[in-house]
N, C-alpha and C positions, 0 to 999 in steps of 0.2 A: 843644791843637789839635783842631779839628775838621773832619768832614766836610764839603765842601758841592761845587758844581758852579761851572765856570766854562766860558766859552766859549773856544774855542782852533780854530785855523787849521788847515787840513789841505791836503793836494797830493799827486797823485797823476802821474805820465804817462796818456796818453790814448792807446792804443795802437789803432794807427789800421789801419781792417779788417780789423778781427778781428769785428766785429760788429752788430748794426742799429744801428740810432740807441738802441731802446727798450734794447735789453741796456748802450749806453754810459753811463746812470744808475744802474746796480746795481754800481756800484763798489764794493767794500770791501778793496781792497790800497792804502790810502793813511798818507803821513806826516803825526802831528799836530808841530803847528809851535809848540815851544816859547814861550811870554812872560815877560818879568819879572814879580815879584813886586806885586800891587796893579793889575796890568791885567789888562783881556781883550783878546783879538780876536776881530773877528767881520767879517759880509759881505765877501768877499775879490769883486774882480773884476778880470779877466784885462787887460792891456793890453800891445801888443808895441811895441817902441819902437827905431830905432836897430837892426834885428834881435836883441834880446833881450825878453827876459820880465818883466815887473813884476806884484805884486799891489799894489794899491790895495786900503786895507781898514780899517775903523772900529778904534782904541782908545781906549779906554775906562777912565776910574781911578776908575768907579761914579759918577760925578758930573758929569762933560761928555766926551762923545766926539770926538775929533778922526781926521784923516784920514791915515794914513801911507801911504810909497808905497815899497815893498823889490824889489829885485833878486833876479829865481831865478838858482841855480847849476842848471844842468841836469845837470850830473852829483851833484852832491848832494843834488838838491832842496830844500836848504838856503836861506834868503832873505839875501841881503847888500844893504849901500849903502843902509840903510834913511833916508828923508826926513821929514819932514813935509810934506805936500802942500795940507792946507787945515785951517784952524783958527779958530775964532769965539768970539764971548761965547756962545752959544747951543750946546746938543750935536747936533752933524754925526756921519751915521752913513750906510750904503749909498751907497759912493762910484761911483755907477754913472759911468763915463767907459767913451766911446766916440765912434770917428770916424763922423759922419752919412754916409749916402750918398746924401742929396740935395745938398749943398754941402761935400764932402772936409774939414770944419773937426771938429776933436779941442772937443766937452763934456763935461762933467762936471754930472750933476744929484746931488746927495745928497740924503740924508733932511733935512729942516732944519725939519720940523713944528714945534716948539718956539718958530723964531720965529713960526709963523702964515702961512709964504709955502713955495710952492718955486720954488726960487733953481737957475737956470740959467746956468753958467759955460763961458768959453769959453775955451780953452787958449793961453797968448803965449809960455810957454817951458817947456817940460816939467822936470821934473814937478811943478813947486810956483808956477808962476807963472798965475793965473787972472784972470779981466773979468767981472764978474758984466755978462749983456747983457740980462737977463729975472729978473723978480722977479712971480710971479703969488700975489696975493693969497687962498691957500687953503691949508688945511694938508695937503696931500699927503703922507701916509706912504707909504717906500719906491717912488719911481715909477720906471716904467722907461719905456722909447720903442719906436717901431715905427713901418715907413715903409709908407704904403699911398695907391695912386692918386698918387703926388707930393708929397702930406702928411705930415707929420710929428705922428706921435699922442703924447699920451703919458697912460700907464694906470696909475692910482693911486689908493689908499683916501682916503676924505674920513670925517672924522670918527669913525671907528668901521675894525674890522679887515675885517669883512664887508661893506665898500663897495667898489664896482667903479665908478669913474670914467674916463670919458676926454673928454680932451683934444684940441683940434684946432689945428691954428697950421700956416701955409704956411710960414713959419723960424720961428727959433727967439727969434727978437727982436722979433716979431711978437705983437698983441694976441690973446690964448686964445679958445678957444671951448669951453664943457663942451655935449657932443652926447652924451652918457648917463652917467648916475649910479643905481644901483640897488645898495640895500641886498640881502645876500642871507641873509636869517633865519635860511635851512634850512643854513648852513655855518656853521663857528665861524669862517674867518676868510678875504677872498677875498683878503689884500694876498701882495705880491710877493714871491718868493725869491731873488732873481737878474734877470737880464734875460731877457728876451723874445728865441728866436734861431730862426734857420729851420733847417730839416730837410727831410728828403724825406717825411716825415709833415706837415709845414708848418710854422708857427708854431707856437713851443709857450713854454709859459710855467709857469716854475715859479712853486709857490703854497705859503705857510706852510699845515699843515693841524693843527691843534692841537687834539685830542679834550680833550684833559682839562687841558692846561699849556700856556702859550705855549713855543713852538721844540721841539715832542716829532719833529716830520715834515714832509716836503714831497711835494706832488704835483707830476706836470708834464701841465698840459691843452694840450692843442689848441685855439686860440683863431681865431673867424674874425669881422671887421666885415663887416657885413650891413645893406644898405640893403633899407626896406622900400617899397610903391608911393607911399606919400607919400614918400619920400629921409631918413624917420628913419632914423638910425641904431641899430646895436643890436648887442651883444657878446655873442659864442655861444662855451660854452666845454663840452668835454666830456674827462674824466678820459683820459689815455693813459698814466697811469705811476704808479703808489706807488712810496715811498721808503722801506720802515719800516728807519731808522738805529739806533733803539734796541737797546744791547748790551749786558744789564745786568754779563755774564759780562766786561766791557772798561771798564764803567762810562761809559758813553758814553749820557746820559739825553733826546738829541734831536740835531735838525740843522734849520736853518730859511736855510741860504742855498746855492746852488749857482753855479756859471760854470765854464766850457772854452772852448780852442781847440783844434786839431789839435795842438796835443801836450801839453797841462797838463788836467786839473782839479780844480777847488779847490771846497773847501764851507766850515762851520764846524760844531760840533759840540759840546756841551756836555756835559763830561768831571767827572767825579766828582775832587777832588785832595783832600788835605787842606790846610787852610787855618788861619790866626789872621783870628777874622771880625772882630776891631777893626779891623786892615790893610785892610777892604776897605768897611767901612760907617761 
């Protein structure tokens, strides 16, 4: 047996005013959430359904990720009813689903770089029944969405971890338009942690920050689109929150996804176990 780290699920309640926005990401009273043997999980994100609680969320058996969809017990925080929600020849990971509020319709975008597109799904019977309605030809890692002016953005890395893209489209079925892309040198890495959600700080967006290893931390900036006197566009984002998860004392060697509502949040977290590393490579 040896040492090594894997990725595992965490939940916590969200215990509601008691505190500003900025203190509800300094969470460290949460449960990590058990997996079999030869998986990971990772990128959880919140969906309520039916009035109860679902995570949506990447596993992974080191070779192609697929998308599961589990049931919270609220009094145990325990997840049941676990699904499959979405699954390809290709590996799917960051199952961002969320109801739009420009047309009340339930998407689901995932990570699906791999094929070379992001693939835009649109919900016909929960939780594992999808229509793909959009297939944009670019490899967007981890995108998330954001509604501004009556538009519908959506913001994601192109090529590289330190790309800032976005996206413009009136629906979601509608042909794209990239209205800024900008490498950023001076950061190791600008792609997404989670989705994009508002605050009384505003919009704020979590960000992988990765000094020295991929998944060590997350930032959460303040993000604002900014039209300039010609009507360029342009994406201003300035630091409102460190995350530093790192525990060496708990063996917990990163975090690189977050999501909440008014009463759950969930990250992931990368946990020190012992392992047989033939089972996993």
């Amino acid at each position: 047996m040896k040492l090594g780290y894997k990725w595992h699920l965490t939940i916590s309640k969200n215990i509601k005013n008691k505190s500003p926005v900025q203190e509800l990401f300094a969470h460290t009273d949460f449960k990590i959430i058990e997996c079999k043997e030869g998986v990971f999980q990772a990128d959880p994100f919140l969906f309520t359904y039916g009035g109860e609680h679902f995570i949506f969320y990447e596993e992974c058996d080191y070779k192609k990720g697929i998308i599961k969809c589990s049931r919270v017990d609220m009094d145990s925080l325990e997840i049941k009813d676990t699904y499959v929600s979405l699954e390809g020849d290709n590996h799917i990971s960051f199952p961002n689903i969320f109801k739009n509020d420009l047309d009340d319709n339930v998407y689901m975008i995932p990570e699906t770089s791999k094929s070379g597109s992001i693939i835009i799904l649109k919900l016909r019977q929960f939780p594992n029944d999808w229509e793909v309605i959009n297939e944009i030809r670019l490899p967007g890692r981890d995108t998330s969405v954001l509604n501004y002016n009556n538009m519908n953005y959506l913001l994601t890395s192109l090529g590289n971890n330190n790309n800032m893209t976005l996206i413009e489209m009136s629906s979601f079925s509608d042909k794209p338009r990239v209205v800024f892309s900008k490498d950023y040198h001076e950061f190791r890495t600008k792609r997404n942690a989670g989705r994009i959600f508002k605050t009384e700080a505003g919009l704020v967006r979590p960000v992988q920050f990765d000094l020295n290893d991929y998944g060590e931390n997350i930032h959460f900036n303040k993000i604002e689109i900014k039209k300039d006197e010609n009507r360029k566009i342009e994406v201003v984002e300035e630091v409102l929150k460190k995350y530093n998860c790192i525990d060496t004392t708990k063996g917990i060697a990163g975090i690189h996804h977050f999501d909440f509502n008014d009463d759950l949040i969930v990250s992931d977290i990368n946990l020190k176990i012992n392992y047989d590393q033939s089972r996993y490579w």
